[in-house]
KEDO-177668 format. One line per 2 residues: number of its first residue (from 1); for each residue x, y, z of N, C-alpha, C, CB. Coordinates in Angstrom, 3 decimals. Glycine has a CB too. Layout:
REM residues N
NUM	X:Y:Z:X:Y:Z:X:Y:Z:X:Y:Z; ...
END
This chain:
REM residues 106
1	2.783:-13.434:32.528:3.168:-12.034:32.528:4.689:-11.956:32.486:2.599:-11.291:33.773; 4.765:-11.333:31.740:6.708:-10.748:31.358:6.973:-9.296:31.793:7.198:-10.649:29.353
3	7.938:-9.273:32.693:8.251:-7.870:33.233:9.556:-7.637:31.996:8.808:-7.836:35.233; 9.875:-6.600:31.937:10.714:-5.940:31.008:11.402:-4.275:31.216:9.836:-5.990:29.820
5	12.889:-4.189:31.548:13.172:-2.967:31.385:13.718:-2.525:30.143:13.881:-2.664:32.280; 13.174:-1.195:29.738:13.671:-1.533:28.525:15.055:-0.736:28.212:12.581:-1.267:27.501
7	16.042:-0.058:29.135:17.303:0.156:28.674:17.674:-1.294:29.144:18.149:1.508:29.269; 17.436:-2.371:29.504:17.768:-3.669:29.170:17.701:-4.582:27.787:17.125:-4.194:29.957
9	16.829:-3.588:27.412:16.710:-4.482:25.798:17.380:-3.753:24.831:15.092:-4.687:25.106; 18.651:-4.685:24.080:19.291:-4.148:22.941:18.627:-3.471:22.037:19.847:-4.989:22.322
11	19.347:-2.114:21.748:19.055:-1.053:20.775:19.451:-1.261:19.413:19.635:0.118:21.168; 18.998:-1.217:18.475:19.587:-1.867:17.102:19.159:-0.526:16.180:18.730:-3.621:16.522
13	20.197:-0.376:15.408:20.175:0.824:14.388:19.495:0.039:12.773:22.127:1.546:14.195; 18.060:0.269:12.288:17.646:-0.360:11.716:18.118:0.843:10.194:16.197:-0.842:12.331
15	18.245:1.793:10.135:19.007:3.028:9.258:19.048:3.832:9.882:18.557:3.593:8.096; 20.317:4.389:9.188:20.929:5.502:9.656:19.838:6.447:10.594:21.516:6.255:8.370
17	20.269:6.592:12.008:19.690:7.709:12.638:18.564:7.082:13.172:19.393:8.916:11.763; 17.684:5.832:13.111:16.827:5.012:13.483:17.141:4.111:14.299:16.367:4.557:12.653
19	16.942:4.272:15.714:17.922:3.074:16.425:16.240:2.785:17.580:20.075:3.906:17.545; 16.310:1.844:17.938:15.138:1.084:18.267:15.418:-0.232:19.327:14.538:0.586:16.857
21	14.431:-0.278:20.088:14.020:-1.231:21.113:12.905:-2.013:20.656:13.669:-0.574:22.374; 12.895:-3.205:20.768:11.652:-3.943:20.445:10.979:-4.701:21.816:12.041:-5.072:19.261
23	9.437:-4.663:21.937:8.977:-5.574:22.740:7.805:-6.427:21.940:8.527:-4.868:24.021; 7.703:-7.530:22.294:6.896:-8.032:21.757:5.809:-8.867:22.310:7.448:-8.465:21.078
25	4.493:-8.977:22.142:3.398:-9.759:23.576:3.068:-11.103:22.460:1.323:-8.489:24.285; 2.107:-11.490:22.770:1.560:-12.440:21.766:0.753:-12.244:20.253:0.734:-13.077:22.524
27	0.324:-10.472:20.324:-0.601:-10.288:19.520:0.129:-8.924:18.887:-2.092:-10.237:20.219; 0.849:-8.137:19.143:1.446:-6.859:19.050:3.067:-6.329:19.358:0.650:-6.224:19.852
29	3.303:-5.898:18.501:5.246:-5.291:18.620:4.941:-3.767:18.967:6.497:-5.356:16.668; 5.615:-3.869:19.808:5.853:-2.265:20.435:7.247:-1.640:19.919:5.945:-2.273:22.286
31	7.268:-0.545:19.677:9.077:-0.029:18.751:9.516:1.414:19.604:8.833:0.621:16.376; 10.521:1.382:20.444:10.937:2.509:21.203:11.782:2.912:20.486:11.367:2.384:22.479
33	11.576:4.025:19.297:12.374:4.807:18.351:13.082:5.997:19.608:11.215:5.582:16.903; 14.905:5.910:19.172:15.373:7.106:19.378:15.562:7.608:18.058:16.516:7.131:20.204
35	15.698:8.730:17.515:15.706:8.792:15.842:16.427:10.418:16.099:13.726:8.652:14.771; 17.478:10.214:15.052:18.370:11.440:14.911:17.642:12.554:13.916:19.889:10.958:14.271
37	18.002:13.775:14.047:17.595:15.111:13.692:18.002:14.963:12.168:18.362:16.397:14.596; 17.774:15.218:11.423:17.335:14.594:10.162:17.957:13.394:9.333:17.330:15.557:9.362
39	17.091:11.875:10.295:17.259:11.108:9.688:16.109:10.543:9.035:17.885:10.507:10.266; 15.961:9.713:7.445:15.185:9.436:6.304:14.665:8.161:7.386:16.047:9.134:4.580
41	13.330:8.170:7.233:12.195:7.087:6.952:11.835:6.670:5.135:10.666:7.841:7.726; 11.635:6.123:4.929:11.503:5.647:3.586:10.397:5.519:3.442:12.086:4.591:3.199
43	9.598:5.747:2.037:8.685:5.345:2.019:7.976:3.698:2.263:8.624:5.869:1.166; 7.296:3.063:2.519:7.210:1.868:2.762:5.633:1.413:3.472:8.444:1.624:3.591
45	5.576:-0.011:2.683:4.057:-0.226:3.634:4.207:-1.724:4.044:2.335:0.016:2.607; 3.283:-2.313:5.241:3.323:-3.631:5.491:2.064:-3.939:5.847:4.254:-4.021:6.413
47	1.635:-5.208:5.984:0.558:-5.771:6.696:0.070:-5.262:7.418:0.659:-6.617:7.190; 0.753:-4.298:8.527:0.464:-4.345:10.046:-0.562:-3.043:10.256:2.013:-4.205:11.042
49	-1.249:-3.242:11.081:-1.491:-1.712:11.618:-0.726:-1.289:12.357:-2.569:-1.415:12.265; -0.948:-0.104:12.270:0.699:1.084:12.967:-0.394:1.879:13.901:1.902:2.671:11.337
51	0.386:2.096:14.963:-0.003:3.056:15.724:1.280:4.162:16.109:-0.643:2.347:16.916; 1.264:5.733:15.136:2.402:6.067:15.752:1.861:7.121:16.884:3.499:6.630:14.685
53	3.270:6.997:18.292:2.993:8.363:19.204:3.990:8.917:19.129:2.652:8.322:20.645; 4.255:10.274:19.116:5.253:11.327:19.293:5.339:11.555:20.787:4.881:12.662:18.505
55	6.453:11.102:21.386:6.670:11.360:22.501:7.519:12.628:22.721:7.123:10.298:22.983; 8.598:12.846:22.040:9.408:14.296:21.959:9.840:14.513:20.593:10.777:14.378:22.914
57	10.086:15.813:20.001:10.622:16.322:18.717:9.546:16.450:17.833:11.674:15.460:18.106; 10.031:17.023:16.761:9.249:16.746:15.580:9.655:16.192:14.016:8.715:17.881:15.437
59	8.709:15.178:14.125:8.488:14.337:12.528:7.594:14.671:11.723:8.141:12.951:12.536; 8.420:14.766:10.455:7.279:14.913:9.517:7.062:13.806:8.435:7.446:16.196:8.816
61	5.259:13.464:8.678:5.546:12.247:8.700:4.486:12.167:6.842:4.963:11.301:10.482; 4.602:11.196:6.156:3.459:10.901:5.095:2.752:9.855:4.871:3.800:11.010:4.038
63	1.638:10.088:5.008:0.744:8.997:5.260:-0.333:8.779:3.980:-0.028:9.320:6.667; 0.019:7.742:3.004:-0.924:7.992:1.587:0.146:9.225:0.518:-2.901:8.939:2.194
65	-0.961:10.108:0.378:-0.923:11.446:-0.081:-0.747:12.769:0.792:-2.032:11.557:-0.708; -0.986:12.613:1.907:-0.974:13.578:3.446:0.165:13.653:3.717:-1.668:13.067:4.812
67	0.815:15.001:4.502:1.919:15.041:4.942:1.663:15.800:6.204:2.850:15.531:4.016; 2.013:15.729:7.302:1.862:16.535:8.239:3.158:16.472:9.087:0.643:16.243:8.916
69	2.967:17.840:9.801:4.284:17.699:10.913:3.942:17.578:12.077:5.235:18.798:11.036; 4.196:16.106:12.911:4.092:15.522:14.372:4.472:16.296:15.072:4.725:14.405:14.742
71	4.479:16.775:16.196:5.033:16.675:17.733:4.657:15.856:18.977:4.889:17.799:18.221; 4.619:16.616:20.073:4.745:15.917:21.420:2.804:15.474:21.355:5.491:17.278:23.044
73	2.701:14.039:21.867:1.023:14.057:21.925:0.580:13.232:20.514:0.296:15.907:21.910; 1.058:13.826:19.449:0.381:13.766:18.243:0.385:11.721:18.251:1.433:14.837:16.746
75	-0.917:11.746:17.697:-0.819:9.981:17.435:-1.239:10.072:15.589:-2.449:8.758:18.711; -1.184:9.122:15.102:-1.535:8.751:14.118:-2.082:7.020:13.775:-0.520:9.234:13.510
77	-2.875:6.776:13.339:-3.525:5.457:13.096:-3.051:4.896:11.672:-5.166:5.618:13.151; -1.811:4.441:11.253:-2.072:3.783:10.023:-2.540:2.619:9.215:-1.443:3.827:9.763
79	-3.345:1.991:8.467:-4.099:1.173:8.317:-3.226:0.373:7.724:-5.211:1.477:7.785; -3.473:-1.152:7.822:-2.879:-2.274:6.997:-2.296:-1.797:5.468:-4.088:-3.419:6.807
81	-1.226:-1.866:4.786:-0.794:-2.021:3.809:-0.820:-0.381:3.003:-1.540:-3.213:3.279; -0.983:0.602:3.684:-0.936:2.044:3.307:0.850:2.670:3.166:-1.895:2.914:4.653
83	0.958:2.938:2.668:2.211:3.491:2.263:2.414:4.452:3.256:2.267:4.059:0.859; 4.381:4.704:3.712:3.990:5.995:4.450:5.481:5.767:4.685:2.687:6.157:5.813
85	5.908:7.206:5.273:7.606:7.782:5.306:7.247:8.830:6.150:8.502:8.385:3.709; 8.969:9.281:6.141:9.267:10.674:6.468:10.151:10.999:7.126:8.486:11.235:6.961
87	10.792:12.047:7.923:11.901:12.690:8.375:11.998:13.069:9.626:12.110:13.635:7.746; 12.842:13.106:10.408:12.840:13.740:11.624:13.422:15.409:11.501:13.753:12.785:12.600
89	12.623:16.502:11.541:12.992:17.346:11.817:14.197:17.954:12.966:12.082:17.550:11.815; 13.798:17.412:13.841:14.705:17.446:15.419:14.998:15.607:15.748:13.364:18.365:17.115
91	15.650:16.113:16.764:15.984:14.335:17.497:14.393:14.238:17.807:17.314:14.118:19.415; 14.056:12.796:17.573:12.776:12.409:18.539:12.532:11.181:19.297:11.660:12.426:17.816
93	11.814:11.115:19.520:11.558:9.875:20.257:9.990:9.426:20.122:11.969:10.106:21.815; 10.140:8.649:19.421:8.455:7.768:19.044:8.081:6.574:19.444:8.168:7.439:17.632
95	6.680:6.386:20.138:6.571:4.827:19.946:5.666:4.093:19.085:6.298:4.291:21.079; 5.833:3.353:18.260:5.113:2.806:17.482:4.464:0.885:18.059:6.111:2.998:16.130
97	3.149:1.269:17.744:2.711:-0.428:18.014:2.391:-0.864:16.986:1.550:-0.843:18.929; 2.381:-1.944:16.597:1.940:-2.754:15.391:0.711:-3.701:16.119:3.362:-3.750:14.649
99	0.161:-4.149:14.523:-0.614:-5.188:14.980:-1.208:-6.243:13.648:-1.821:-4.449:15.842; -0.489:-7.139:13.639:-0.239:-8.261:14.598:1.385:-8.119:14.833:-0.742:-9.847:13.933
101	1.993:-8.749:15.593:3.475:-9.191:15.630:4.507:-9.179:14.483:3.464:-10.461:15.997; 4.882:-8.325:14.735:6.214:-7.873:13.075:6.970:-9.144:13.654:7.638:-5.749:13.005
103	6.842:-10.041:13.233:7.811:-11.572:12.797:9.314:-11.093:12.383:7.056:-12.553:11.161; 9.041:-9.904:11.718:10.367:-9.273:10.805:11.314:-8.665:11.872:9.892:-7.916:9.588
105	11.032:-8.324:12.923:11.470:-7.539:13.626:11.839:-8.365:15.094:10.509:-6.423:13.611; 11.420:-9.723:15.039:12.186:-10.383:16.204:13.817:-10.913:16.106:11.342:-11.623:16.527
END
């Protein structure tokens, strides 16, 4: 077992307005997004399954062909290798899990 605080773990600005905490277990990456009021997500897809949560603000997010606008609560399930983007309307704060281990991201 690994204890972890996470304003102990370096914040890294992965683009503009996307700045992030990483944790990582043996099987899954966890991503503590702070994300600025309209900063670009890109479109983009990977291996992983995504799990996003909206913890504060709102994103609008695209998933496939779908576009919807997140807030507080909202989760989303994205599947292995599905395309997907989008914008932060307001400042937010998201957490995203992957699965398996973003290698890319240690």
């Amino acid at each position: 077992m690994r204890y972890q605080h996470l304003a102990k773990i370096e914040e890294r600005e992965l683009l503009p307005g996307l700045r992030v905490r990483f944790v990582h277990s043996e099987s899954m990456t966890l991503a503590y997004w702070n994300i600025s009021a309209g900063a670009d997500l890109p479109s983009h897809d990977h291996p992983h399954e995504q799990v996003v949560n909206v913890i504060e603000g709102s994103f609008e997010l695209t998933v496939g062909k779908e576009t919807r606008e997140l807030g507080p609560g909202d989760v989303v399930v994205i599947p292995s290798g599905i395309s997907h983007g989008g914008k932060a309307r307001t400042a937010c704060r998201i957490i995203d899990v992957f699965h398996p281990v973003r290698e890319d991201y240690r």
